[in-house]
NUDREN-12467 format. One record per residue (C-alpha): residue in three letters; x, y, z. Coordinates in steps of 0.2 Angstrom, whole numbers, plus 5000, padded with zeros to 4 digits. Example, Ala and Ser with C-alpha at 12.3 -4.5 7.8 and 13.67 -1.06 7.14 Angstrom:
<sites>
ALA506249785039SER506849955036
</sites>
This chain:
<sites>
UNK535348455002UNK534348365015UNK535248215026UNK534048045026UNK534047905039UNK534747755029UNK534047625040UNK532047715040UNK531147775028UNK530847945022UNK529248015012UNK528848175016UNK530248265010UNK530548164996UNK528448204993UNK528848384992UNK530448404982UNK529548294968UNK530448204954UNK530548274936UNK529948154923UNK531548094913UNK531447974899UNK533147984890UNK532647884873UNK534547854869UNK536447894875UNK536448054868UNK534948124879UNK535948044894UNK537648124888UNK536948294886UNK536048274904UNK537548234911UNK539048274900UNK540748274914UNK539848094920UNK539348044906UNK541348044900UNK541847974918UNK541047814914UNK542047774900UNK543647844907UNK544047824925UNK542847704935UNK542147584921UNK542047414928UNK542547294913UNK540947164917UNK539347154925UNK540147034939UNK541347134950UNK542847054956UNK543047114975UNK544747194972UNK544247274960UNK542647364968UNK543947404983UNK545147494970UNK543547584965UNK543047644981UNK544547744983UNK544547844968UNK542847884970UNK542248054975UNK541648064993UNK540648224989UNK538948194987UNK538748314973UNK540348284965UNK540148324945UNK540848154943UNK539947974946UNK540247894963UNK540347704966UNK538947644977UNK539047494984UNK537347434987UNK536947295000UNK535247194995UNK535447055009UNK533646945011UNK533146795017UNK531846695015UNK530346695023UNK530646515032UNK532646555034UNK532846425049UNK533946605059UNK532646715057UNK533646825048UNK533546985040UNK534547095026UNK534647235039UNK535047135053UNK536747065041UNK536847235034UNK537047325052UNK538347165054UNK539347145042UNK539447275029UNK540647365012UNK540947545021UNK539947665016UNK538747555009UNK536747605007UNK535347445010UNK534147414997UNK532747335004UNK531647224994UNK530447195004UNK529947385002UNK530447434987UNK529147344979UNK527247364972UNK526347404988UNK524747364981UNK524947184974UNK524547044983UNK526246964979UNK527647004984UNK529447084976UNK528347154963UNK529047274953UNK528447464961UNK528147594950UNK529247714943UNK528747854954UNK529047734969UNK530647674961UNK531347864959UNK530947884977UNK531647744983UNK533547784973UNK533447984980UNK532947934999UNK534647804995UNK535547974990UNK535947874974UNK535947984959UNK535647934939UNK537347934934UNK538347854949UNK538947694947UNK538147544958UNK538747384961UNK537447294970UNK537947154983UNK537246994995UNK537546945014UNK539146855019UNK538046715022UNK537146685007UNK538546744994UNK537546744979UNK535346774982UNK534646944980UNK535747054974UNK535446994955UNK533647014958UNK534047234965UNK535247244950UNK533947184938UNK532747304947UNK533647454941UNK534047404926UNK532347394923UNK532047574926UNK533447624915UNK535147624928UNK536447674916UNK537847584927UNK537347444936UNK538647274943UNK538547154955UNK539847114965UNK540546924965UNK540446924980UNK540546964997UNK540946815004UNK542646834994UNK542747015000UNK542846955019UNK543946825016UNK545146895005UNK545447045021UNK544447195011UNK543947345022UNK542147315033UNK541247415045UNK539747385055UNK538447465067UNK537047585062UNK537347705049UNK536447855055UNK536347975039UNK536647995019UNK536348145008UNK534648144998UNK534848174983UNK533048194968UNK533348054958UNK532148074940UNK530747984935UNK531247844924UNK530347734911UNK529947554913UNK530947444901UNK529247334899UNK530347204887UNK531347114902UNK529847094913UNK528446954909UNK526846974917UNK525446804921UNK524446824906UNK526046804894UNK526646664905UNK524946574905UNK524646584886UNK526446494887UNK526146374898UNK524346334891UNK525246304874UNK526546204878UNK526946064865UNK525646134853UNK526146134836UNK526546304829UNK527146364846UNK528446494850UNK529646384859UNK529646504874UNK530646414885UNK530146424908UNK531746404918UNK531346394935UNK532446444949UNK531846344964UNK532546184971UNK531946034964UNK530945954977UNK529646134976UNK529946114957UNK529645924958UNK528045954972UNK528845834985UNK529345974994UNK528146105003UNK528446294998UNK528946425012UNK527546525013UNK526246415020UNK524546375010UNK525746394995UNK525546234983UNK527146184977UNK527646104959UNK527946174941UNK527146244925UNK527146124908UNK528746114900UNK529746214914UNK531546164916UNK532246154934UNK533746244937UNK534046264955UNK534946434956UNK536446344965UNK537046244953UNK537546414945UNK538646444960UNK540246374966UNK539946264981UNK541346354992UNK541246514988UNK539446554982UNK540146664968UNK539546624950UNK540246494941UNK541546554929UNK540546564910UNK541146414903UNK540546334917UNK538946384918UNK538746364897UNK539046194900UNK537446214915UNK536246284902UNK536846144888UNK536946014899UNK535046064904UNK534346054888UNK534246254884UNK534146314867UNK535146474865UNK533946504848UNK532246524859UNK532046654870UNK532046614888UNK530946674903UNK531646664919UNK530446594934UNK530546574953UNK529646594972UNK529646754970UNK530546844955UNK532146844968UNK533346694963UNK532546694945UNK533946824942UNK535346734947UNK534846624931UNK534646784920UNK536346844927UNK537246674923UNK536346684905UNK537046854903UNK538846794908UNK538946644897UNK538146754883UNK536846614882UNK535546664868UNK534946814863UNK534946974880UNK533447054871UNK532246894869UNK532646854889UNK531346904901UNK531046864922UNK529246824927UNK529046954940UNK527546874950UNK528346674947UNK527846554958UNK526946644972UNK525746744961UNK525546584947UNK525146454961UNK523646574969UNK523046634949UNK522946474939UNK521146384939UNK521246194944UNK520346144926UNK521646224917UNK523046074925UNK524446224925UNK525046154943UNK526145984936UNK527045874948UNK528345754947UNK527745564945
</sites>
């Protein structure tokens, strides 16, 4: 098994090995793929939620094989630290990562694991790209990833990584709640360059095409908003309400800044404890969604800058089992791609009066 840099990219290997096409249509193509992991999941290292209390992952970490081709899932605890691209630091996810990190922890960077082609960014790639990405990390289909943020930030980007591969079909994927809590409660961290990981072939998946909404869908939304006979699809939208409201400028410049017709603002920290930048705990963040005017009935399509914070919201939703998981869907492009793809005659750019 080759050895990749974690902290550069590798292709060519990766180019030569290939990736097998795998499309498992339900458990029991997983199961029979992977029968000894497949019976670890339920059995010795299933995390009861999709939020990760830090003990808990730490208790995980040492009952988890350090072999790399263990028959058994590993936990991977997988830091997706990012910034924005105003952050008034400078900062960057692998700077924080080469910091501050969960030992033995892989970085996810979303800035490449993207669509290289689009315009936008933190596009979804494709899932050749996506399968590349996962073996050059050494991750392989049936471990068990828990996905996490900077100790700055507590809560930003690791929903949006999570969602990513749960798009392409992850089996087991968490989100640690969070690191900020994992530092202060005194839980193991290393820092400095991490030098090499095991590669691994991770297969082709398929895209789960239902969670993802695309500009046309949006648009056709937005353009029939208050219509009579109307879906009801309802835009929550991530940002912070001075971009939402178009007082406030966007950060990347030339960008104009406001909302589509009907959207509801949520700012993504109001989901977050103040102190701790952890999620809110579900009643808590019900009363968010209720108090906000969201109708658990309709189904809900979540909206951002970017596509990044727009999964925090689909994370708190999933947590305060707020409507229906299968009619909830995040707007890849959001903001940045709406804002440069709407004509000015269609008035899809509203501000606040």
């Amino acid at each position: 098994m080759a050895s990749c840099a974690i902290l550069s990219p590798l292709r060519a290997s990766l180019l030569q090995r290939g990736a097998q096409s795998f499309r498992p249509p339900a458990a029991i193509a997983v199961s029979s793929r992977f029968p000894a992991a497949t019976a670890a999941f339920g059995v010795h290292r299933s995390f009861s939620n999709y939020l990760v209390a830090p003990q808990e992952l730490a208790d995980a970490l040492k009952k988890s094989p350090a072999a790399p081709n263990s028959p058994e899932p590993r936990v991977i605890p997988l830091c997706a630290s990012w910034f924005l691209p105003n952050d008034p630091q400078s900062r960057t996810g692998i700077q924080v990562f080469t910091e501050k990190r969960i030992p033995k922890a892989r970085f996810f960077d979303l800035d490449k694991v993207i669509d290289k082609r689009s315009p936008y960014p933190h596009m979804l790639p494709n899932p050749k790209n996506f399968a590349e990405a996962m073996s050059e990390l050494g991750i392989r289909y049936e471990d068990i990833v828990v996905v996490y943020d900077s100790h700055e930030l507590g809560i930003f980007s690791a929903p949006r990584a999570a969602w990513t591969l749960k798009v392409f079909g992850h089996p087991k994927v968490h989100i640690l709640n969070n690191f900020r809590l994992w530092v202060e409660q005194g839980l193991p961290i290393e820092s400095g360059n991490v030098w090499t990981i095991e590669c691994g072939t991770y297969p082709i998946p398929k895209m789960d095409e239902d969670k993802v909404a695309h500009f046309e869908e949006v648009r056709e939304i937005a353009l029939g908003h208050n219509e009579e006979g109307a879906e009801g699809v309802q835009l929550l939208d991530a940002r912070s309400y001075g971009r939402w409201s178009g007082k406030d400028p966007e950060p990347r410049p030339g960008l104009s800044s406001g909302h589509m017709p009907g959207s509801i603002n949520i700012p993504f920290d109001v989901l977050l404890d103040p102190k701790t930048k952890a999620f809110l705990p579900p009643d808590q963040l019900k009363k968010v969604f209720t108090e906000k005017g969201v109708d658990p009935e309709k189904p809900i399509i979540s909206t951002c800058g970017t596509g990044v914070t727009a999964c925090i919201i689909d994370t708190a939703l999933n947590e305060a089992n707020y409507g229906v998981p299968e009619r909830r869907k995040v707007y890849d492009g959001s903001w940045t791609e709406w804002a440069q793809r709407v004509k000015d005659s269609e008035s899809l750019i509203q501000k606040a009066e």
